[in-house]
GUGU-250681 format. One line per field, with one value per residue (C-alpha): x, y, z; residue in three letters; residue number from 0. Coordinates in nm, 4 decimals, decimal comma, padded with zeros to 6 digits. Layout:
X X | ...
Y Y | ...
Z Z | ...
rest ALA | ...
nr NUM | ...
This chain:
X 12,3760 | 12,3167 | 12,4600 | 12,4217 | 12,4518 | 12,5721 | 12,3415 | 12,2955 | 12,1361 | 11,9232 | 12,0079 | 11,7513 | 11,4714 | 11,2343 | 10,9785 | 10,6600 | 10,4878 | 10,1907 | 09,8948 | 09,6589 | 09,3468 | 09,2661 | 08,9321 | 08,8489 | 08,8829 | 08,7675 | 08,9161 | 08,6921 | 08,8572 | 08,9148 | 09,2494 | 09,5682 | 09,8961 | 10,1417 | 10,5221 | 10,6184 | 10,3521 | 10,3639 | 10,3770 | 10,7200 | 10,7907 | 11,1122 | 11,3296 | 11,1894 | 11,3352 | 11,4680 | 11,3940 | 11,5274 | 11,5064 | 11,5526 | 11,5420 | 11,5757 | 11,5654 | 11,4010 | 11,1487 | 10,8664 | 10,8438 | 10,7381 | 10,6268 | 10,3825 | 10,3051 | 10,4084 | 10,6081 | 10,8321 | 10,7388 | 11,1311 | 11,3091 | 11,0174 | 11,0238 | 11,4264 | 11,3533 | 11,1390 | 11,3745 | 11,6236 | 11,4805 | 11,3137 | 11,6739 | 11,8321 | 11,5676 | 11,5573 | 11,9518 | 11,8178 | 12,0254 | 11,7306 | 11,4433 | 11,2062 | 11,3896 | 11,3453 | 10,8902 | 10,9607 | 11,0952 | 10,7360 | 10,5216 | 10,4254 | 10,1682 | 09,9361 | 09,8965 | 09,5539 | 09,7260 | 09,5978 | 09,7344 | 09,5801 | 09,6069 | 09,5526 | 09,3106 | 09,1762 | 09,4090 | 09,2709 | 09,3902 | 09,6913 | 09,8391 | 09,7420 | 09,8851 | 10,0827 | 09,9561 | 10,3507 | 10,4016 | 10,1012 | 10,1132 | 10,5261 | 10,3752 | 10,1177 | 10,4077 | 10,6244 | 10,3507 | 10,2448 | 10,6169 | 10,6434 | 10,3320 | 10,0498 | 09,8049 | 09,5922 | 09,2619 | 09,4198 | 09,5372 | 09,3371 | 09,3751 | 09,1354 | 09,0232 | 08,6708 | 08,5289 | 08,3630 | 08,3644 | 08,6828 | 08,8039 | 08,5718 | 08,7745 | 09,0897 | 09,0474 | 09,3781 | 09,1859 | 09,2888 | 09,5946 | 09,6343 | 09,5947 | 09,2857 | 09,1539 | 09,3139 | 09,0243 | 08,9714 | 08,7059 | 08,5542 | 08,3711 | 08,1441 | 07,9363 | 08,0960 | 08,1404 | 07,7610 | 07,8180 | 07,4759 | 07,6071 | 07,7818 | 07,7931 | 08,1482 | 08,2575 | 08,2816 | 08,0577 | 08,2497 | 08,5846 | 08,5561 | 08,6938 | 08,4595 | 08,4704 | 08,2094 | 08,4194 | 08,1531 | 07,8499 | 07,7677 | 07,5266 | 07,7163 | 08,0147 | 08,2131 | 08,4724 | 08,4190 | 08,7287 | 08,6279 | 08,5578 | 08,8194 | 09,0555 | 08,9713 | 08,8264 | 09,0118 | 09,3387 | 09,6323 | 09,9173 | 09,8684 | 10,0787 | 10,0348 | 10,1093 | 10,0131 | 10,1445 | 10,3303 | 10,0616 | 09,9537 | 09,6068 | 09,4312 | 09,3732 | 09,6210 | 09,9021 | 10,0383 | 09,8512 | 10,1379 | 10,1611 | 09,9714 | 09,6379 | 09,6353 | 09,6404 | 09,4307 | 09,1406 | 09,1235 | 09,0561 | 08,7850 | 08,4230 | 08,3247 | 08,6559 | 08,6045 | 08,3602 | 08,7316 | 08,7882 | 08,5252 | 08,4481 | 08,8753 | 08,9552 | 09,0718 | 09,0816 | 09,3281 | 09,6544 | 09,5625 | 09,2864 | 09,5092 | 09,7268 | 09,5169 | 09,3178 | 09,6721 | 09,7426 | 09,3987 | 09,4522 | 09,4351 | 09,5202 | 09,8843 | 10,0122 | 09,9367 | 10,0183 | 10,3561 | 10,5387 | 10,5155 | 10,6207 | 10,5335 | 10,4852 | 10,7172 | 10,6799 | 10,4420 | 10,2974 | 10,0992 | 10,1849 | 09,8666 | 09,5003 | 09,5366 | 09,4503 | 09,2917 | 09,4569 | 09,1821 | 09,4000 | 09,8132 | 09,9126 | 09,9872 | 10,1428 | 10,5469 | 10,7739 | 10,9935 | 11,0545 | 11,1469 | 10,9942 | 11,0618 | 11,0490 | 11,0382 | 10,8274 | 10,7810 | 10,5093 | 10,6104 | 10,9992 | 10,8394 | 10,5635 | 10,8697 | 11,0615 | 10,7163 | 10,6811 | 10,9872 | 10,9044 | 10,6297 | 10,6909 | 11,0093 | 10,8242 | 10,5671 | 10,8528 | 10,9720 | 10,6016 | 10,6368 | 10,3103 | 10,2626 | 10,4039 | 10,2476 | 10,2513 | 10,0810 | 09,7851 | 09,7708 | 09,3942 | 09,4269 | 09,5418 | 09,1690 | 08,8882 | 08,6215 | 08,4719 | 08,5902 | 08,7192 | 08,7661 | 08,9617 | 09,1786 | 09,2194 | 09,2874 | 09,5317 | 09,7680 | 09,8051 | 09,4427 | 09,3441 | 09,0090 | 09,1243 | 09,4047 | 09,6445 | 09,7273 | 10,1133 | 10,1973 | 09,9921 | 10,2924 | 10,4777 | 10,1710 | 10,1812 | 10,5302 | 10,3856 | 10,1875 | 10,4716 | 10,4003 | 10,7141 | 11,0367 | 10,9680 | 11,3017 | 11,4923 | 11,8322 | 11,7298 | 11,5528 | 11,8455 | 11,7936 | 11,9175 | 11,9433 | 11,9969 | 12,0309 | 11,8747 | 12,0016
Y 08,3781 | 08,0309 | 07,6789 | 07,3779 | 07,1213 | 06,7425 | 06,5112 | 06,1716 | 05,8635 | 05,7235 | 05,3960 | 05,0981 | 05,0308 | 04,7575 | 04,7267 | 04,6638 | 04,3983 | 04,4316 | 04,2733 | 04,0352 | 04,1361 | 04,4123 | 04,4946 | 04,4903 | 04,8159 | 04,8926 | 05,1260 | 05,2955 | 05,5198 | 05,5788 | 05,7662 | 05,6209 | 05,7488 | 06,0036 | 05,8344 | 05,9612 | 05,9444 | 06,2815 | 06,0232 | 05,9663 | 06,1726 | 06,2443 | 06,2519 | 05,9136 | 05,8494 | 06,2549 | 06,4953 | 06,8456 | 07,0118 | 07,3356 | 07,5274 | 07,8614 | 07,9373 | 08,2586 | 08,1120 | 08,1621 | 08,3773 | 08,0980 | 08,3558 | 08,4725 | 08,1552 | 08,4251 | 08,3638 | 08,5485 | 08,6277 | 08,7052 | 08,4201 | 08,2178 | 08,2688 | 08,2439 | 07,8864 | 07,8392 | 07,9393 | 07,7674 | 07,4231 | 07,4562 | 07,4842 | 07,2159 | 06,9868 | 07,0470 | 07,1438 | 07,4993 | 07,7826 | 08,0450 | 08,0189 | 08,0598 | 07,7723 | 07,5283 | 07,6164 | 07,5733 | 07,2124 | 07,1107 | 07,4008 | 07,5762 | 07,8566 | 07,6660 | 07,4940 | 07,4380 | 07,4438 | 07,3106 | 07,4094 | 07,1621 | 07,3198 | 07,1772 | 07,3738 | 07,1355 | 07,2839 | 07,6251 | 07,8910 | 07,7312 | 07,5208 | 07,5350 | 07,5225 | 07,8488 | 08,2037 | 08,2222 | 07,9328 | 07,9565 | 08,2814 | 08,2327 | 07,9280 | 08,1262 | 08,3884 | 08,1856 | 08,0115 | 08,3352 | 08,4687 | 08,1387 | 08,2985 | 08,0704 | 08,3389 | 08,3841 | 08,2171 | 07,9210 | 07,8960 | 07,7336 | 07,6716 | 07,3896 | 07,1818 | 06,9430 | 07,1515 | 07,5184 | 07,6179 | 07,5382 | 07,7279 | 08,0403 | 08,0369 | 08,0222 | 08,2760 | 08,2439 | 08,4712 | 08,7216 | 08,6431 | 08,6232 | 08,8110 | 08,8748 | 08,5957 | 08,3043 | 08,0417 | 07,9517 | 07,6214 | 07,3660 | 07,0223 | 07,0593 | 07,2783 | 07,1112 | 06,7206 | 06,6312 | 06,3610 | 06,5611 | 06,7518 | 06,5504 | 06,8034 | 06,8581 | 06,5199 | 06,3072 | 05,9856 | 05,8162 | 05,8453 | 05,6691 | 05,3732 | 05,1037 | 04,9448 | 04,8283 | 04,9175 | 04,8666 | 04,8029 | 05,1363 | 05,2701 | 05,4991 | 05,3046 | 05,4967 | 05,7693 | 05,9961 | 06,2389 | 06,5618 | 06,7268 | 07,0080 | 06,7454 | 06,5067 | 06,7024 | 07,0667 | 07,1144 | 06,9697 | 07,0002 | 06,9729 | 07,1283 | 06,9603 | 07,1179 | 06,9223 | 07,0021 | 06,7874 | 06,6826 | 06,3515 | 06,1829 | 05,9777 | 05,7179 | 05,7404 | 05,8246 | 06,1433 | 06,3459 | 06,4046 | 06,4320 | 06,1143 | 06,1613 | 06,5422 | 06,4578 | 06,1073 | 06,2501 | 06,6156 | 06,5109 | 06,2054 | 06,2502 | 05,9963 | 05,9057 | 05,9810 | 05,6437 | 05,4344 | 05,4672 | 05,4292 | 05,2374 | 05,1950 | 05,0560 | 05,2004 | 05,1098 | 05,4375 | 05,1651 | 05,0438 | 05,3167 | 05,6176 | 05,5007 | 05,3222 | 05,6685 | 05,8307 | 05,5856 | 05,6491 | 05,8487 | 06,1263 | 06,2255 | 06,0458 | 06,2048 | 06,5430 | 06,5439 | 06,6517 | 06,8256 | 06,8205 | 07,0976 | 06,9631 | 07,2713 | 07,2228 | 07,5756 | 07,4673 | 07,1541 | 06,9323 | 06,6551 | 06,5783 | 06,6193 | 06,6343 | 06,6875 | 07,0062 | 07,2577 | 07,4734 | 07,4891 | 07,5976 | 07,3090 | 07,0429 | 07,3242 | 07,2755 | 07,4218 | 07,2535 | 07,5457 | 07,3433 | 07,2903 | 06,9869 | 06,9556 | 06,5897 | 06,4632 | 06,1233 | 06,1691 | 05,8323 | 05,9391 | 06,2784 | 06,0918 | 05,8501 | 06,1108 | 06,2657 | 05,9672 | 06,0134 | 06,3683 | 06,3746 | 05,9970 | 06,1955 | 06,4722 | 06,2897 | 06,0824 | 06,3937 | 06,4879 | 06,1249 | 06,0476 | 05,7328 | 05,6098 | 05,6494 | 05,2774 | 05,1833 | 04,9384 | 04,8058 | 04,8041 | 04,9325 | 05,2832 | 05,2553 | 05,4385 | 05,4360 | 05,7450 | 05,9474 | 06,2461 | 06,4239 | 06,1780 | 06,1893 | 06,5733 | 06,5915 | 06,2626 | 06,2205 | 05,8380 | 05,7992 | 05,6533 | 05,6666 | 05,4721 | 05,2247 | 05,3989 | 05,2941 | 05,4693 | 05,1396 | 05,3360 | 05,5190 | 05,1892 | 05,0417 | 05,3450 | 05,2461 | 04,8699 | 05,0432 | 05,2011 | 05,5810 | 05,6334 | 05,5167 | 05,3974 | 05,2458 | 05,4803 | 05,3515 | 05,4540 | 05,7826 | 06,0465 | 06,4096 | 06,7190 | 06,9626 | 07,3363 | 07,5782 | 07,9516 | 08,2352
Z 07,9425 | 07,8634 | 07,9833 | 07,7407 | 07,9979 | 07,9600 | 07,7234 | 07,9953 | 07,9643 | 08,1657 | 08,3585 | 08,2930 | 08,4977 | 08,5557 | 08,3006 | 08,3469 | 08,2603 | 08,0005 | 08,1476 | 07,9696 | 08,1320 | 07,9175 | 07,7791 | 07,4129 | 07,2272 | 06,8795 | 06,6746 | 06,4041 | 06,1420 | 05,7244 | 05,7905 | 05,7114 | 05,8666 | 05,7382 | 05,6168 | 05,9350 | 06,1772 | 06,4673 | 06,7047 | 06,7527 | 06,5079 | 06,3881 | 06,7468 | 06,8738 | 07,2315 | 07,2249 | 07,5229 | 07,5556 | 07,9195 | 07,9552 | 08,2788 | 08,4625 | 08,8172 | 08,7207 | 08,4888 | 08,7881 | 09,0913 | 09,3404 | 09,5855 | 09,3605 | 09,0969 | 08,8226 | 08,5467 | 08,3603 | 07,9753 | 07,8341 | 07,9985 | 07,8730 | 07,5145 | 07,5508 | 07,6886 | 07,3797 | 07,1524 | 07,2907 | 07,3017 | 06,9778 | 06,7963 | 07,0243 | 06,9271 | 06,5294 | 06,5250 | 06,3497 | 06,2956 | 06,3820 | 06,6065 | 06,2393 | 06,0912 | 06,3906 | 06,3303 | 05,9702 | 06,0547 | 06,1645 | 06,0156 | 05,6909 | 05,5900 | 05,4916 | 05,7855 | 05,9436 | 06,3386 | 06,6723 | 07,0296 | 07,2496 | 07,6141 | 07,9244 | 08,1033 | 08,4130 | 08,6672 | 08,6610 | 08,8311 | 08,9557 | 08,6886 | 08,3011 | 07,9759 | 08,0627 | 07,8602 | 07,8026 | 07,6506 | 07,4683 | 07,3660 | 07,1696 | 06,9995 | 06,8405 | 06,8114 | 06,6588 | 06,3571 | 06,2625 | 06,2072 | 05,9929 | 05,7804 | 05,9747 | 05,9478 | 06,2784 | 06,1600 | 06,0758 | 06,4518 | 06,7160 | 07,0985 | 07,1836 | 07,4660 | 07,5009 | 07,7602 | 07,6594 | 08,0459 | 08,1075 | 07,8169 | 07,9372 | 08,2686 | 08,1487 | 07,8510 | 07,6288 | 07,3817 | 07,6068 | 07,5693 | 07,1871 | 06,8933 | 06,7316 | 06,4689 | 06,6581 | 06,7228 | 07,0930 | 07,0333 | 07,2645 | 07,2005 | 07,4078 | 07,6784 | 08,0072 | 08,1112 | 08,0965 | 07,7971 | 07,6444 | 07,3678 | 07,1382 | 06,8017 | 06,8163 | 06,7420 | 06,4743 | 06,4195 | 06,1907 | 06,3962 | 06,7242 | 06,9787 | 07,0987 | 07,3907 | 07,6966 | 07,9521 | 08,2737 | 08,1156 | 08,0244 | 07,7823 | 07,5730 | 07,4609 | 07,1944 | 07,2218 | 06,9154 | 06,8042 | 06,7503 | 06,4563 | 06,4576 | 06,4977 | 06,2148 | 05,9851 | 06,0362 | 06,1493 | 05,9638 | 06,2607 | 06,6464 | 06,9065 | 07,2429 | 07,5690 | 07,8418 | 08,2352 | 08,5036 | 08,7133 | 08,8917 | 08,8231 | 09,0041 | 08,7347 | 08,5353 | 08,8229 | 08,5796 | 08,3469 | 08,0391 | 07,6898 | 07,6446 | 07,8223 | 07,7436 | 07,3873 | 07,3891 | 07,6401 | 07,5601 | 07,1666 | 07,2703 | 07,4218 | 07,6799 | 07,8265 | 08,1967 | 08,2271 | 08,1727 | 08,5688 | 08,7876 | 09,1218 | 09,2318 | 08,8886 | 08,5965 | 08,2496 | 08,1171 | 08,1043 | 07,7779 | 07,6469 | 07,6738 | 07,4486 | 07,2203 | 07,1930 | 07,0980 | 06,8364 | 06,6377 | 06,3076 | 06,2291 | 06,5758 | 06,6035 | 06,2592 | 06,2935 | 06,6583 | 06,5616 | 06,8507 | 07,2097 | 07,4571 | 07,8206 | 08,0312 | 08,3794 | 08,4800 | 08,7286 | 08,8551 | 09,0905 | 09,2920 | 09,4671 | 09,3644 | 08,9770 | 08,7627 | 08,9170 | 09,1289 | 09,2685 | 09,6032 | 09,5690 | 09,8497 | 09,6229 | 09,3705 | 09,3159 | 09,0484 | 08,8235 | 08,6408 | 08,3060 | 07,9702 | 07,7880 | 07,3969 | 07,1865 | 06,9160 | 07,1252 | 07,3780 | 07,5627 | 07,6211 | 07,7707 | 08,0175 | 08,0684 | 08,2589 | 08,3887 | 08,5862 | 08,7932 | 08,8386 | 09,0238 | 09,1869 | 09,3291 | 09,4500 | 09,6247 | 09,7945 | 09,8988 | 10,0599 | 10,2082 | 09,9958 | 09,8577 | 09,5582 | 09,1925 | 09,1591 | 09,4799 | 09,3801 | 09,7613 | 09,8636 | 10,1945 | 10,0636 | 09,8073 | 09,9948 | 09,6691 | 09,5667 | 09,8000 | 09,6439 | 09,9861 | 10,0957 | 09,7728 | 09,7766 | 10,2090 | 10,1724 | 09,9675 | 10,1068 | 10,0094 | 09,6310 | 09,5074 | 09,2102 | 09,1447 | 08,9313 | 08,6301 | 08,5388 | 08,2899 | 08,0293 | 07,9601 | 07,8608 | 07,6979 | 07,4467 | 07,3671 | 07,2364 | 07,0005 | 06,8536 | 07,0296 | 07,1397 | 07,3367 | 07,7341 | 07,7808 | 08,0162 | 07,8741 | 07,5613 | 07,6091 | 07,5667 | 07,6929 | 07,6713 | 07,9376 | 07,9192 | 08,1535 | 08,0540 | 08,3228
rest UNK | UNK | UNK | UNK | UNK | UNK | UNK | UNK | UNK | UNK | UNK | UNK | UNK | UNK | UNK | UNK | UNK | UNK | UNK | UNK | UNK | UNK | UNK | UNK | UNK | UNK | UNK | UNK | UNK | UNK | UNK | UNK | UNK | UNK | UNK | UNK | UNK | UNK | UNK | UNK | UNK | UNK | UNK | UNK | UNK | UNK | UNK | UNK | UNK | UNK | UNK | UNK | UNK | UNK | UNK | UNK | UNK | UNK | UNK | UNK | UNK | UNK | UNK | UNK | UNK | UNK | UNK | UNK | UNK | UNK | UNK | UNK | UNK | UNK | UNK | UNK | UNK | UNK | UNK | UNK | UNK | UNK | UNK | UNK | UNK | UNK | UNK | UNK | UNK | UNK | UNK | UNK | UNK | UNK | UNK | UNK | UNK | UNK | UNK | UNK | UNK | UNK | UNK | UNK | UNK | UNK | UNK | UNK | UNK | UNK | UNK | UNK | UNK | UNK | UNK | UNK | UNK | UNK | UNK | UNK | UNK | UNK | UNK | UNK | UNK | UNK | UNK | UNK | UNK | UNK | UNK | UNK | UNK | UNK | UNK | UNK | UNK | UNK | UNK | UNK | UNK | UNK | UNK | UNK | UNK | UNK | UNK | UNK | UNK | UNK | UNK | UNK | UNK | UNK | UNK | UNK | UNK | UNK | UNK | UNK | UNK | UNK | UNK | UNK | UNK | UNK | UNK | UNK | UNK | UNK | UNK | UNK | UNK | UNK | UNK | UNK | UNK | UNK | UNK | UNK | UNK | UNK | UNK | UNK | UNK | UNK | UNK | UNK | UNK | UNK | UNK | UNK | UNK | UNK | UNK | UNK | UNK | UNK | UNK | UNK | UNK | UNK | UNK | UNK | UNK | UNK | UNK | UNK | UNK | UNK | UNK | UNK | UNK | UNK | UNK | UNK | UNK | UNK | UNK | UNK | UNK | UNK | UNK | UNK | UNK | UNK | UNK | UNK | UNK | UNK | UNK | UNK | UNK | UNK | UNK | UNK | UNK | UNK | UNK | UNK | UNK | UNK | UNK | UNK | UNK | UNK | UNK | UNK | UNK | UNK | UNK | UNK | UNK | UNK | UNK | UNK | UNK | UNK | UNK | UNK | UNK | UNK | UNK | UNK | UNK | UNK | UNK | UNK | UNK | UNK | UNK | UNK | UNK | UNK | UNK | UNK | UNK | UNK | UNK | UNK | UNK | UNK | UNK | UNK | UNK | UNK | UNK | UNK | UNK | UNK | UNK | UNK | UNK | UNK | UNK | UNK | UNK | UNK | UNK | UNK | UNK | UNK | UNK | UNK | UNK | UNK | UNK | UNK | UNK | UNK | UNK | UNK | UNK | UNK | UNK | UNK | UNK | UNK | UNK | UNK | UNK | UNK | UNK | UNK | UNK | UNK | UNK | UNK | UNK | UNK | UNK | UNK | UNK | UNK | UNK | UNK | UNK | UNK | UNK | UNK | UNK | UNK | UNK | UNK | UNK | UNK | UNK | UNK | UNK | UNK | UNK | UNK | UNK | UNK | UNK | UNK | UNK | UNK | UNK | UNK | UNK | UNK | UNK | UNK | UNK | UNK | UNK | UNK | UNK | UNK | UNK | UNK | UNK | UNK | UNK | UNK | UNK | UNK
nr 0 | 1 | 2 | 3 | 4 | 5 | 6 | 7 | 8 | 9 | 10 | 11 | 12 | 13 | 14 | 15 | 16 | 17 | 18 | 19 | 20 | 21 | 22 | 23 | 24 | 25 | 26 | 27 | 28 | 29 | 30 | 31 | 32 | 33 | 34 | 35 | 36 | 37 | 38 | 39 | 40 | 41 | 42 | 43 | 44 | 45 | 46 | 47 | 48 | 49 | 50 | 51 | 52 | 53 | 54 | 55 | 56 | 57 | 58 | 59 | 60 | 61 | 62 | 63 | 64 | 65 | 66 | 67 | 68 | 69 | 70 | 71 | 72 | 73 | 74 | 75 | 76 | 77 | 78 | 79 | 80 | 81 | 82 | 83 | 84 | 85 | 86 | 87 | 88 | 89 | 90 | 91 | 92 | 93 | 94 | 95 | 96 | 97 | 98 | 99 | 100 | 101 | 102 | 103 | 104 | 105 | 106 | 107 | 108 | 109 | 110 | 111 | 112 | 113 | 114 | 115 | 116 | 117 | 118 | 119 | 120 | 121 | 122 | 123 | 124 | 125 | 126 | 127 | 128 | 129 | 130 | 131 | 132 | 133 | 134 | 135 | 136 | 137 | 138 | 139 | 140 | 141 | 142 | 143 | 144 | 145 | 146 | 147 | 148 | 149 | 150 | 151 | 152 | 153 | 154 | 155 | 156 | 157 | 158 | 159 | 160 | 161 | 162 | 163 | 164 | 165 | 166 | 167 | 168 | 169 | 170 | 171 | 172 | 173 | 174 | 175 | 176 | 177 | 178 | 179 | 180 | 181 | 182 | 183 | 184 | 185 | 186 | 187 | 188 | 189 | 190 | 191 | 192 | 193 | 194 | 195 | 196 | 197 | 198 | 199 | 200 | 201 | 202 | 203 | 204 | 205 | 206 | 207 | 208 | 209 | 210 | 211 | 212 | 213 | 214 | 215 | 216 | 217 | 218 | 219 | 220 | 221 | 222 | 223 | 224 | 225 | 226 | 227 | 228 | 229 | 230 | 231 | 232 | 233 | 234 | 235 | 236 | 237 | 238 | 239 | 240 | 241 | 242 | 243 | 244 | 245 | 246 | 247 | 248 | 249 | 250 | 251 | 252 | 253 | 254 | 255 | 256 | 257 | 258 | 259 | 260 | 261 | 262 | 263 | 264 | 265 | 266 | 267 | 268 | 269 | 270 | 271 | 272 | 273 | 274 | 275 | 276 | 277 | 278 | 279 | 280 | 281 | 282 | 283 | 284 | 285 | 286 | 287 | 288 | 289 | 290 | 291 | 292 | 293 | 294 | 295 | 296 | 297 | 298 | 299 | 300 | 301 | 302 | 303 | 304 | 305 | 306 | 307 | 308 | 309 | 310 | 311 | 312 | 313 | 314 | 315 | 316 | 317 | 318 | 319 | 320 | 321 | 322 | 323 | 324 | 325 | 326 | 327 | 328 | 329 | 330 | 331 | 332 | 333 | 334 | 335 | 336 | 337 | 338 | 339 | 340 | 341 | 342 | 343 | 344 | 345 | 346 | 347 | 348 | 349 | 350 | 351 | 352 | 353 | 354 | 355 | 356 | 357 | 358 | 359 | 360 | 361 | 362 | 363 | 364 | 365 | 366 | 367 | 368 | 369 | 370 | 371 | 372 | 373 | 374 | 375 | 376 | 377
């Protein structure tokens, strides 16, 4: 049985204010944009919610497949106003198709891009006619992708594919050299982020599915910086020594073609999350379930609401706030500090970058404007 509940506005809130302090960033590129960029896409400013108490098994962290690929279907035809499940893919999708699934896998074991979730979008392109080889689940890191193994989880000829080895900043052969952002962020040697290859040069259409989890730099880890920093090399120098750069690269790595048209739809895993200690989760005690998934085009409206998610859940840990920049919660590279404390920052967060997307035209941050749907799935 299902419960379409309310559509509600959100009430305003304060804005905040875009800095002039920023560094200087380059952007290097020969792709122009699509008529309609993916990036809002077509639903700028639209969120669908939907959500089942029986989604996950909190005693065990497992989720359940069926109710899962209901919630799919159901927020897939909400969102496009489809008649069938198949005609809410064809809305974004077509056989010919080159297809990305960018996955989040840095919170292994505890909280990835789920193999549910996963597993129906490959389900549901390949119903469409996306044959399997022209299907790929992809992330930058090859070890990361090793532990997680969604091959396992797919059919056969889908393309699991990594940028590089592991974060060594060594082996730079998956990206591309003539697609990149400049900037000299501290002084460092190595001061482009390339995009890589299977990005600009291979797939025609990216599916993102990023989780709810905090960051230390960034102060959530959403649709934004799953998409921006899991497509880029060299990203993790941006925060470094208690300060952080991410408010105004993030986005500006987002925005850099061919990455923000063919980014086209965005399905923010809420199964599971993280309050504390992301964007890993090799411990469950900062592990909480919203037991949602949320479906837009507009990465910014998504991350909007992300914010308040996991600022109200630490609240309710009595952790400190997302937005705390005060210098006697920094203790500076002191990642056991970080991970034992969740009063502790090792970096000061940086959770504007959600709003600084929006100035480059990414997506809706206004909360009055940002509409969602919710629906209930028993």
């Amino acid at each position: 049985m299902h419960r379409r509940a309310f559509v509600r506005l959100l009430a305003a809130a304060p804005l905040v204010q875009i800095r002039s302090d920023l560094p200087k960033l380059r952007i290097v590129s020969t792709y122009s944009p699509s008529a309609i960029p993916g990036m809002p896409g077509p639903y700028p400013g639209r969120v669908v919610a939907v959500k089942s108490e029986k989604s996950v098994n909190t005693s065990t962290g497992q989720a359940n497949d069926e109710i899962v690929r209901d919630m799919m279907a159901r927020g897939m035809r909400t969102l496009t106003g489809a008649g069938t499940t198949p005609d809410a893919w064809r809305r974004f999708f077509q056989p010919a198709d080159i297809v990305g699934i960018k996955v989040n896998c840095g919170g292994y074991p505890f909280c990835i891009s789920a193999y549910e979730i996963v597993a129906e979008v490959v389900r549901q392109l390949m119903g469409i006619g996306v044959p399997a080889s022209q299907i790929y689940v992809y992330e930058r890191f090859q070890n990361q992708m090793d532990e997680c193994n969604y091959t396992a989880h797919l059919p056969g000829g889908v393309q699991a594919v990594a940028a590089e080895r592991a974060n060594r900043n060594v082996d730079n052969s998956g990206y591309d050299p003539a697609t990149y952002l400049e900037a000299d962020l501290f002084g460092e040697e190595d001061t482009r982020s390339n995009m890589m290859r299977l990005v600009s040069r291979r797939l025609t259409k990216i599916v993102n599915i990023p989780n709810m989890k905090d960051h230390g730099a960034t102060g959530v880890t959403g649709c934004l910086k799953n998409i921006a920093y899991g497509s880029f090399s060299n990203v993790a120098r941006t925060h470094q020594r208690g300060k952080s750069h991410t408010y105004s690269v993030v986005g500006t790595l987002a925005s850099i073609e061919p990455l923000r048209s063919r980014t086209v739809l965005q399905i923010m895993d809420g199964l599971r999350g993280v309050w504390h200690g992301g964007p890993f989760a090799r411990t469950t005690r900062y592990v909480f379930y919203p037991r949602q998934i949320m479906f837009g085009t507009d990465p910014v409206a998504i991350d909007r609401l992300l914010l308040d998610i996991i600022e109200n859940e630490r609240r309710a840990h009595g952790a400190i706030s997302i937005w705390d920049r005060s210098p006697s919660s920094l203790k500076i590279d002191d990642s056991r500090a970080r991970d034992a404390d969740p009063n502790v920052n090792i970096i000061i967060r940086e959770p504007g970058h959600v709003e600084y997307a929006s100035t480059l035209g990414l997506g809706v941050h206004d909360r009055a404007k940002i509409t969602i749907e919710d629906i209930a799935v028993d």
